[in-house]
N, C-alpha and C positions, 0 to 999 in steps of 0.2 A: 507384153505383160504390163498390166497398170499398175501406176505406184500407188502404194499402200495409203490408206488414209489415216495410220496411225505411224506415230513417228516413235523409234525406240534408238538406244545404245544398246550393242553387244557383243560382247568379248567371243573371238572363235581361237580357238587353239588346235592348231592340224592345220595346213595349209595343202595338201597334196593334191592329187588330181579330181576329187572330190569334198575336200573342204574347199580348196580357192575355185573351186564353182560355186559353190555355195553363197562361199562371202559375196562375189560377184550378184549373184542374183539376189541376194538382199538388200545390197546395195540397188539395183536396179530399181526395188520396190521403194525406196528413199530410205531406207534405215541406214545409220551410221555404224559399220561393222570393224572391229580395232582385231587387228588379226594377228598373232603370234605363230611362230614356225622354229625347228631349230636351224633351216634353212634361213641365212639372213636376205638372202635374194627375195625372197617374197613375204615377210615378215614386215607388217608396220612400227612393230615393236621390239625391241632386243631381249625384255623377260617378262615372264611370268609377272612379277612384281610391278612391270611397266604398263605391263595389260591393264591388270588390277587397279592401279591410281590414273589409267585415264578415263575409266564407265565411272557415270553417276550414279547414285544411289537412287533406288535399290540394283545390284551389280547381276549382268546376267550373263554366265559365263558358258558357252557353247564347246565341248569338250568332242574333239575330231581325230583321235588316236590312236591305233593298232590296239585291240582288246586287249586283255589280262591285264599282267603287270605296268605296262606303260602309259595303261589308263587309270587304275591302282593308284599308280606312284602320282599323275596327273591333278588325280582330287586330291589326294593326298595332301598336297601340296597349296591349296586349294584352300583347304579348310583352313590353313595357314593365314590365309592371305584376304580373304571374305568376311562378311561379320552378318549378324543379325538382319533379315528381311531378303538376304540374296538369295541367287538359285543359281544352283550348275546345273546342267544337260548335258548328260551324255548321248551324242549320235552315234558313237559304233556301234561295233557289232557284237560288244558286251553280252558276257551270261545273264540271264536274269539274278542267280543266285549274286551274283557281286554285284548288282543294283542294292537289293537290299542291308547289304553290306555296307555301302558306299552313304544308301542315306541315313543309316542309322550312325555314321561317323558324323555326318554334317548336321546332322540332324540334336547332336551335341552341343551344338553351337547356334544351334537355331536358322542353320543357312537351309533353304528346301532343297531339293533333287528331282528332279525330272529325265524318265528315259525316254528315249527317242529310237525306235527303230527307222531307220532313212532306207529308202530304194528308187534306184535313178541312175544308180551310175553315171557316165561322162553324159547321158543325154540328159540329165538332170536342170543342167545348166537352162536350154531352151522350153525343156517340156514340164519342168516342177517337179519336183521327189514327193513321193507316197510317203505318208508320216504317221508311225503308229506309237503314240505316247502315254504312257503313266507316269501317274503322281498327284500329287492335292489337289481343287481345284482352285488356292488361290494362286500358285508355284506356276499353275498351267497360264493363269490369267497373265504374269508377268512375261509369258514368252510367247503369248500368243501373237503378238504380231508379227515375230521370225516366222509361226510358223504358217500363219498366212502369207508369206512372203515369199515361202520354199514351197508350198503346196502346190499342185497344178491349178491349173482354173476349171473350172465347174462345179457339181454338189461335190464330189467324189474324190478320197485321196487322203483325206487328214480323217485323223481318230484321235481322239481322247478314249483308249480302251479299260481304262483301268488303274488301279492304284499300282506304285511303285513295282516295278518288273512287268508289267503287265504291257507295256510297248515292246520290249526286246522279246517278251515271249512269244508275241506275236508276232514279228518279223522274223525268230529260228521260225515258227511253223510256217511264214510265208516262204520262206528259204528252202525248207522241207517239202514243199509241195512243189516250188519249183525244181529242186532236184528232180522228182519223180516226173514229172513234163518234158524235158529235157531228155531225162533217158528215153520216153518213151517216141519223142520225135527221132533221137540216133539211132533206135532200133527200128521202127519201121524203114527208116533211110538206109543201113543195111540191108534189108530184107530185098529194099526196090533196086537195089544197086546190083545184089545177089544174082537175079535171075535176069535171062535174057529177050523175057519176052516186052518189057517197059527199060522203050528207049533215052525217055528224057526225065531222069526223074527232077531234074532241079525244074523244068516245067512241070512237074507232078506238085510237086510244092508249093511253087506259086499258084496253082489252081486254088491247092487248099486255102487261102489267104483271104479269098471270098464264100461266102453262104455256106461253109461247111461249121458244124458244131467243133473244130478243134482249130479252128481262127483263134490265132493271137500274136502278143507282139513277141513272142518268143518265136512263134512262126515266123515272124517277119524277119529275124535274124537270123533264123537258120536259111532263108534265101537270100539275104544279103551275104551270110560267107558262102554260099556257094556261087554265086556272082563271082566275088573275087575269088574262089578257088575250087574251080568246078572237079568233083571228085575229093575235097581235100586233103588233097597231096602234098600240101606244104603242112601240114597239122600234122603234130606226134599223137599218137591216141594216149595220149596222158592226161588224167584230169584231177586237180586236186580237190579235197574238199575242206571248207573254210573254217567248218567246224560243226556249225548249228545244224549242216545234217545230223551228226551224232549226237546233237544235245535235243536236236527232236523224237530221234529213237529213243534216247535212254529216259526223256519226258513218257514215252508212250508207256513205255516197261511200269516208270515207275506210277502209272496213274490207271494202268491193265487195258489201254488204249491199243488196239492194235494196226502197226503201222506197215503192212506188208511189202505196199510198193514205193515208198521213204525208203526203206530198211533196202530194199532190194537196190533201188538206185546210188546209196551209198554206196552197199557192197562193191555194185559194177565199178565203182572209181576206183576201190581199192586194186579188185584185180588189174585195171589198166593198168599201173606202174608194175607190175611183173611180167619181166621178161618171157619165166615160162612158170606157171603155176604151178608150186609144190604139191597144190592141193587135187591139183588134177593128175599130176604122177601118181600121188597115192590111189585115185578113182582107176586109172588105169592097170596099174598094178591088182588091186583086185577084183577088177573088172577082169584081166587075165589069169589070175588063177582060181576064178568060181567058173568062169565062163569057156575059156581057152579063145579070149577074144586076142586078136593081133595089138602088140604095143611095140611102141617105138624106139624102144631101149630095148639091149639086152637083156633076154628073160631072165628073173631072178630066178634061184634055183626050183626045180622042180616045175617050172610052168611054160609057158608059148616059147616057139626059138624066133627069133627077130622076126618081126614082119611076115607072121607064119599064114599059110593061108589057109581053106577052108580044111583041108586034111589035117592040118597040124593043130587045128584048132580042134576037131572031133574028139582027136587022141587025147590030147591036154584033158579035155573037159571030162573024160571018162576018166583021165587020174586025178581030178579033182572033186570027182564025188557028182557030174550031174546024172548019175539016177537017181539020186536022192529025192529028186522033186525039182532042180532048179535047171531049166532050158539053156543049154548055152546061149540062146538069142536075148533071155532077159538080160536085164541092167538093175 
């Protein structure tokens, strides 16, 4: 990476696995980055206050915190401590709605606000974080050189998208779209896993990696853990979600956007942390007394006897009314 040709001060607050990559790579570009943590191990500074009195003016404070409240309490704090001509920057992974919030506190004070959606994860360090940011363009002029610094190299990867909210909103819907990619590589990966006529699927994968229209680098990770875990058998099928999937669905709701397969791929996380779906007891339940299809529980009164087969299933269906019009084979 080459070092930057402009030279800045800037305060980063969050030290963790991707803010001290961060700091690191800015540093690398030559910028002098004063880094707080509540961690005193990796902390150049011991507070907030300390951060604050060693940037020169104008003060540019890069905010690297767990969203909501601890990022809340963070400007909060902030506004305190700043004066006329600064800017904070929030990089998490803040709502948009508490962007607007946040700059109209500081914005009291005359201090500006800039959001930053970041994505890069731990390869960020080497390869550059993708940077989607709003706010003024003079707020943006004071932090452009950080963001020159964290960008990757080439045309591609930084945006100026928009005023105030408009970087986090567009890194939920970046986040939103990658959901939906993500599921749609683990389903097909069960699908090839499923049947026994394709033997190698983790070389099925890597095939796709070249010349096919669903190359990417998500591609690329889902063959790098099957490398290290072919089948993954060490992986609980648990997935959580971070959040900004559901704030991209309830964006879609609330703007008559419809997001099908967002919406779909959250859902699927949720059911991964259930043991066994309540909601599929109920589908089976009446799915055996309109149908007299076999379920796995004892039958509730009046319908299939456990695990009933095709005989018990006829009878069941003729006391549940299928001449009515409904085939015991529908669903």
């Amino acid at each position: 990476m080459e070092a930057s040709l402009v030279t800045m001060d800037i305060g980063l607050i969050g030290l963790g696995k991707m803010g001290g990559n961060m700091r690191e790579r800015m540093r690398r570009a030559g910028l002098t980055v004063v880094g707080y943590d509540r961690n005193p191990d990796v902390s150049d500074v011991d507070s907030l206050e300390a951060l604050v009195e060693a940037l020169p003016s104008p003060k540019v404070v890069w905010v690297m915190v767990p969203a909501g409240d601890p990022t809340r309490a963070t400007v909060q704090e902030l506004a305190g401590l700043l004066g006329e001509g600064d800017v904070v920057v929030d990089g998490g992974n803040s709502r948009w709605t508490d962007d607007i919030a946040n700059a109209e506190l500081l914005a009291e004070k005359k201090i500006g606000y800039v959001d930053c959606g970041v994505s890069g994860g731990v390869w960020g360090l080497e390869n550059g974080y993708a940077l989607m940011y709003g706010g003024e363009a003079d707020d943006i002029e004071k932090v452009q050189p950080a963001f020159d610094a964290l960008a990757p190299e080439g045309d591609f990867g930084s945006v100026h998208a928009g005023k105030v909210g408009a970087g986090h909103f567009s890194k939920m819907v970046h986040n939103g779209i990658e959901y939906a990619i993500m599921q749609s590589y683990a389903e097909g990966w069960e699908l090839l896993e499923k049947v026994d006529m394709v033997e190698n699927v983790t070389e099925v994968f890597r095939s796709w990696r070249e010349g096919t229209v669903i190359r990417s680098w998500l591609l690329d990770l889902m063959v790098a853990a099957l490398d290290d875990d072919p089948g993954l058998s060490k992986v609980a099928g648990y997935a959580e979600d971070s959040g900004e999937g559901r704030w991209t669905v309830e964006a879609g709701i609330e703007h008559a956007v419809a997001t099908p397969a967002i919406t779909a791929a959250l859902y699927a996380r949720f059911v991964s942390r259930q043991d066994d779906s309540p909601a599929m007891q109920a589908v089976a339940a009446m799915r055996n007394q309109f149908g007299g299809h076999a379920v796995r529980t004892p039958a509730p009164k009046g319908g299939d006897v456990e695990d009933g087969g095709p005989a018990d299933q006829t009878e069941t269906a003729k006391k549940a009314g299928a001449g009515s019009g409904q085939e015991p084979g529908e669903s």
